[in-house]
VEXDREN-220302 format. One line per 8 residues: number of its first residue (from 1); for each residue x, y, z of C-alpha. Coordinates in steps of 0.5 Angstrom, whole numbers. Layout:
NUM = X:Y:Z ~ ... .
***
This chain:
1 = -201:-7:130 ~ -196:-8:136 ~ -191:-14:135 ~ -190:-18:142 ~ -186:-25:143 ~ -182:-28:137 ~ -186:-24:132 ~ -182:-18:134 .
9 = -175:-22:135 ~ -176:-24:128 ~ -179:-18:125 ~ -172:-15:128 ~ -167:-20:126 ~ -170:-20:120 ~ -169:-13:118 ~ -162:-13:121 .
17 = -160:-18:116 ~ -159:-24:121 ~ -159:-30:119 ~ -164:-36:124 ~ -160:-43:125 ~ -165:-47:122 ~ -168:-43:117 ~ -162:-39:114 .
25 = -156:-43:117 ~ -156:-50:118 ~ -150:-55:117 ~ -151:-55:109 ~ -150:-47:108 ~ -142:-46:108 ~ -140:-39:111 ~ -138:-36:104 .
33 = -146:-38:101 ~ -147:-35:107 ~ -144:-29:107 ~ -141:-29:114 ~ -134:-31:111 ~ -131:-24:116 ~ -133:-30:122 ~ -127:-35:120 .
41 = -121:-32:123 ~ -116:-31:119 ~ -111:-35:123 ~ -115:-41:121 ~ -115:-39:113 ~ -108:-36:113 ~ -105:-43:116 ~ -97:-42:116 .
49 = -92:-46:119 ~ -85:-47:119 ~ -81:-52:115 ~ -74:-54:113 ~ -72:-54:105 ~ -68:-60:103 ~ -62:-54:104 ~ -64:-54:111 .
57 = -66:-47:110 ~ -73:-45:114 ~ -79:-43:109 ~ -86:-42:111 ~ -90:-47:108 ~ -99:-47:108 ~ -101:-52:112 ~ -107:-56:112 .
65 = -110:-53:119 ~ -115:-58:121 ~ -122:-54:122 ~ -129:-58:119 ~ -130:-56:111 ~ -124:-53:111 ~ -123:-54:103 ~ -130:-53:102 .
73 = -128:-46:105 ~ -123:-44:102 ~ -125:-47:95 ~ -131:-43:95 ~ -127:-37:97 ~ -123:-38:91 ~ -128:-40:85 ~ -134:-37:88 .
81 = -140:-40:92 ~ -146:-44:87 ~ -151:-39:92 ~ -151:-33:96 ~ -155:-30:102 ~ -160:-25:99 ~ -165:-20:101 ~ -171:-19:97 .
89 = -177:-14:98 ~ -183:-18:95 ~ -190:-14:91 ~ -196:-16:94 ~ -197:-22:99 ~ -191:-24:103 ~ -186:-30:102 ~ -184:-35:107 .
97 = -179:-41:109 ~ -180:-46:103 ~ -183:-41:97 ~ -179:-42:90 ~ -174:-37:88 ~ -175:-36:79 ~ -171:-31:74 ~ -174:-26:72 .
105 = -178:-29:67 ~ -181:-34:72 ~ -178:-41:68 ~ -172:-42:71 ~ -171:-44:79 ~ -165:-41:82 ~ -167:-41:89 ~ -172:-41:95 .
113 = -174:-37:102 ~ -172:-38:108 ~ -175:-32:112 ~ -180:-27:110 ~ -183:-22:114 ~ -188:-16:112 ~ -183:-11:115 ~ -186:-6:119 .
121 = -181:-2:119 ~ -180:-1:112 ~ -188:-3:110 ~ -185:-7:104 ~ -185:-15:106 ~ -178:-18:106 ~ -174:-24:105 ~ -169:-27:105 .
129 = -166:-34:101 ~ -161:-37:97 ~ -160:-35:90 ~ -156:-38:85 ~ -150:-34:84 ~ -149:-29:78 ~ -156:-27:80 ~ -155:-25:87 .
137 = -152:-17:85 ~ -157:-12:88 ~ -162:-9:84 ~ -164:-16:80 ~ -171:-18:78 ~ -174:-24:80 ~ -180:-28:82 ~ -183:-31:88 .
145 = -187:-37:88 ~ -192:-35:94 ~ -199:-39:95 ~ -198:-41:87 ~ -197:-35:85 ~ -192:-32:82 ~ -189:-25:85 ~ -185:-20:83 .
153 = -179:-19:87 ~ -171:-14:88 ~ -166:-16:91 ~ -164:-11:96 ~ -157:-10:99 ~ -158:-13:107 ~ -159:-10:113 ~ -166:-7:110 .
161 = -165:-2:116 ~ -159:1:118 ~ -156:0:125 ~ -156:6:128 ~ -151:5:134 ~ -144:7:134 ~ -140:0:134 .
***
């Protein structure tokens, strides 16, 4: 198989651990969730300006720095995101945009697909999604609902393929 087009552009992104806009960001998905916190610049973050006390001394003081989602952000930079980006290596069928995430028991859901691929690369199909915080860390059992079936799948550490040039 010789993969051309945006099979090839998807195969690639996806192994690299790229998110697509539309199917893994949107304007739903916080940076944090995400996990692209390292594009906020600091200077956004870390908002400081200069203001006199009631001595007349000045004092920095955390301002309010206008940028959209910006307590959201911050929240979840301190208390933790609800879900998190995660890459996932599926047994069997590959799992597309929209298949369920469950436990490891395949009861309780706690996430979905975004982007799913039979690598060609790595010759396991891949995935990425969204899964409920707490069962994000790398190793975790799970399964994924595809066709009416459940699979079993582990969370893997995202890129699925090292990148190989010098940054």
């Amino acid at each position: 198989m010789q993969l051309i087009g945006l099979g090839a552009r998807d195969s690639l992104r996806l192994e690299a651990g790229m998110c697509l806009y539309g199917n893994d960001l949107d304007e739903s998905v916080s940076p944090v969730e995400a996990g692209l916190t390292w594009v906020i610049g600091t200077s956004l973050l870390h908002f400081f300006v200069m203001v006199s006390d009631d001595a007349g001394k000045d004092r920095r003081s955390e301002s309010s720095a206008p940028f959209p989602g910006r307590s959201r952000i911050l929240s979840e930079i301190a208390n933790g995101p609800v879900r998190r980006r995660v890459g996932l290596e599926i047994i069997g069928s590959p799992a597309r945009e929209g298949c369920k995430i469950f436990d490891s028991a395949g009861i309780q859901e706690i996430g979905v697909i975004t982007s799913g691929i039979p690598s060609p690369t790595l010759g396991a199909n891949i995935a990425m999604g969204y899964v409920a915080s707490g069962q994000h860390k790398k190793g975790t059992s799970v399964k994924v609902e595809v066709r009416k079936k459940m699979r079993d799948a582990v969370v893997r550490p995202m890129p699925f393929v090292p990148s190989k040039y010098f940054k």
